[in-house]
N, C-alpha and C positions, 0 to 999 in steps of 0.2 A: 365359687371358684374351687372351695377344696371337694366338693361333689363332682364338682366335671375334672379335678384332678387324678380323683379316685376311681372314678370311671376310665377314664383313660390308661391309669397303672392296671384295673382288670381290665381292659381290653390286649394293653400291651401283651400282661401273661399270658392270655389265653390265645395268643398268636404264637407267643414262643412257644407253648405247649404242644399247641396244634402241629409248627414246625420241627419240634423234637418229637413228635410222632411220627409225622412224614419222614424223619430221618431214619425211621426203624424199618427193617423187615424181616417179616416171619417168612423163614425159610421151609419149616418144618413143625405142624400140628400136632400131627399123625392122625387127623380127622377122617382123613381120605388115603388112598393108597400108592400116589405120589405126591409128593413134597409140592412145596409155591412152586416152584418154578418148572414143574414137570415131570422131574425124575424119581425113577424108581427105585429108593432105597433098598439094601439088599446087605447081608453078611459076606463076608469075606471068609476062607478055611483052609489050613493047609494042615493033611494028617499026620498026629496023629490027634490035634488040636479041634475045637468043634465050636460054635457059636450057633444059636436059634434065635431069630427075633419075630416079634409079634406083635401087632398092635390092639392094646386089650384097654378095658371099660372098667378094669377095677383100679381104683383109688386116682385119677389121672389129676393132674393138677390143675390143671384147667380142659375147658370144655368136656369133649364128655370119652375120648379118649389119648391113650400114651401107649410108648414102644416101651416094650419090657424085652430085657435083652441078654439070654444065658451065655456063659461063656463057662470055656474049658481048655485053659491053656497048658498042654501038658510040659514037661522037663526035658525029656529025650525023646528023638526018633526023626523021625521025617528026614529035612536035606540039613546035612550038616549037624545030624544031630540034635536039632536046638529044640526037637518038642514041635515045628510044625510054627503056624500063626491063626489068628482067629481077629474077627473082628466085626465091624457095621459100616458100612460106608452112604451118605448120601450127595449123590452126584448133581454139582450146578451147571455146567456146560449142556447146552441143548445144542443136539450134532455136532460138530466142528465148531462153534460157537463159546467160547470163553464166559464166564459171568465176571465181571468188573464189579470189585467189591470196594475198591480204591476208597467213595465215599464214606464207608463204615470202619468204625476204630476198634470195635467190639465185637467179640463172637461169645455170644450170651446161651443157657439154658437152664431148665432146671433139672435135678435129679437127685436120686434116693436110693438105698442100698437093700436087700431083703434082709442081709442080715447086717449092714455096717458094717465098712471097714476095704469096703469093696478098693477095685483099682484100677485105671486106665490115664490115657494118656492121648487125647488130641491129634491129631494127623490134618492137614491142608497142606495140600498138591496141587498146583499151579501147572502150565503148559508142560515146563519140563521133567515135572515128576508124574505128572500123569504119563510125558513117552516112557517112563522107565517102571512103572505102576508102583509107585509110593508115593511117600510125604515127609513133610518136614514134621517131626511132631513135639508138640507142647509141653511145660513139666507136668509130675505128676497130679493128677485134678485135683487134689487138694491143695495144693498151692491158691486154686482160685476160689474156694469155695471158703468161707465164713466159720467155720469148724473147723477147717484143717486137713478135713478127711470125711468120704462120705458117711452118713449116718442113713438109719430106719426114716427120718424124717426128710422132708422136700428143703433143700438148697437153689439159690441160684449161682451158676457157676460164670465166671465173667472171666474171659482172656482175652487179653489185649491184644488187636494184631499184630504189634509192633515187634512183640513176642518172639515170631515165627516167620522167617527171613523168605519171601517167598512173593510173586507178584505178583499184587493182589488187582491189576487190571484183569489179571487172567486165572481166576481159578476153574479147578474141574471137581473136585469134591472136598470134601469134612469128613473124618472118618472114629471115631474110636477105637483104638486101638490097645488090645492085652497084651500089652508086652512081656515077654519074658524077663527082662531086665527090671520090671517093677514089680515083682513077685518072688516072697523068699524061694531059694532053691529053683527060680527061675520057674514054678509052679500054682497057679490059681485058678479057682472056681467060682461061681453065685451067679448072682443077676442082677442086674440096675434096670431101672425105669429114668425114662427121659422123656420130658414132654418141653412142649413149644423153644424151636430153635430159632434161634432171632439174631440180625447183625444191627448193632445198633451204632 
């Protein structure tokens, strides 16, 4: 009896396991040169502001590559003065087609700073902020990350979607954003690495 007991509590587990996998997906590897679901991630830039992204094979957290991601948010210039914007965006909508995230509670990654200390800040845009091209966007990633703030070493960064008022039957991207606002003197530079995006 307590052997077919025991069997059965490891059967149970490895059901729910198996189900809390099925509940996850990998949105973004950077294995390949569009994301799961299609789309072709890409930087966003407004001068006098600049962003570079890449997908490169050194140090990746898993598998055998990750996005390393320069940014150059400047202080003044551009519309309204503000320095211009800078960023990375990767898009879930395929053609007019919405992606319904409604099933996941989580918007998960990992990432890492060249020098710590780095800064961004989350963005998801649902129908009506994609017609007007923004987002709603997240506190600053240290809020979510185990440190407090990014560091030289790999974190997982986990934010809730509940977070982020926005609806989530319908999004159209995920973005990272350099905000001016989370940069002393409204100015920052470096580069983060991000690998495996996942909604869990």
């Amino acid at each position: 009896m307590k052997k077919w007991v025991a069997l059965l509590s490891g059967t149970v587990a490895l059901c729910m396991a198996a189900s809390a996998q099925a509940q996850s997906l990998m949105l973004d590897d950077f294995e390949r040169p569009a994301n799961r679901l299609g789309g072709q991630g890409s930087v966003y830039v407004m001068d006098p502001s600049s962003a570079v992204a890449q997908r490169t094979d050194k140090d990746p957290k898993n598998g055998s590559r990750m996005l390393m991601l320069e940014y150059d948010k400047k202080p003044k210039g551009g519309p309204h003065d503000s320095g211009g914007w800078c960023g990375y965006f990767t898009p879930l909508k395929f053609g007019s087609r919405y992606f319904d995230a409604s099933p996941y509670k989580t918007l998960s990654f990992w990432v890492r700073g060249a020098q710590g200390s780095e800064n961004f800040v989350v963005g998801i845009a649902d129908r009506y902020w994609d017609s007007v091209g923004d987002s709603v966007k997240s506190e600053e990633i240290g809020k979510y990350l185990p440190a407090g703030k990014i560091t030289t070493e790999w974190q997982k960064a986990a934010i809730p979607l509940s977070d982020l008022y926005v609806d989530y039957k319908e999004l159209a991207a995920i973005a990272i954003c350099f905000e001016g606002s989370i940069f002393p003197n409204g100015q920052g530079k470096g580069a983060i690495f991000v690998d495996d995006v996942v909604l869990e």
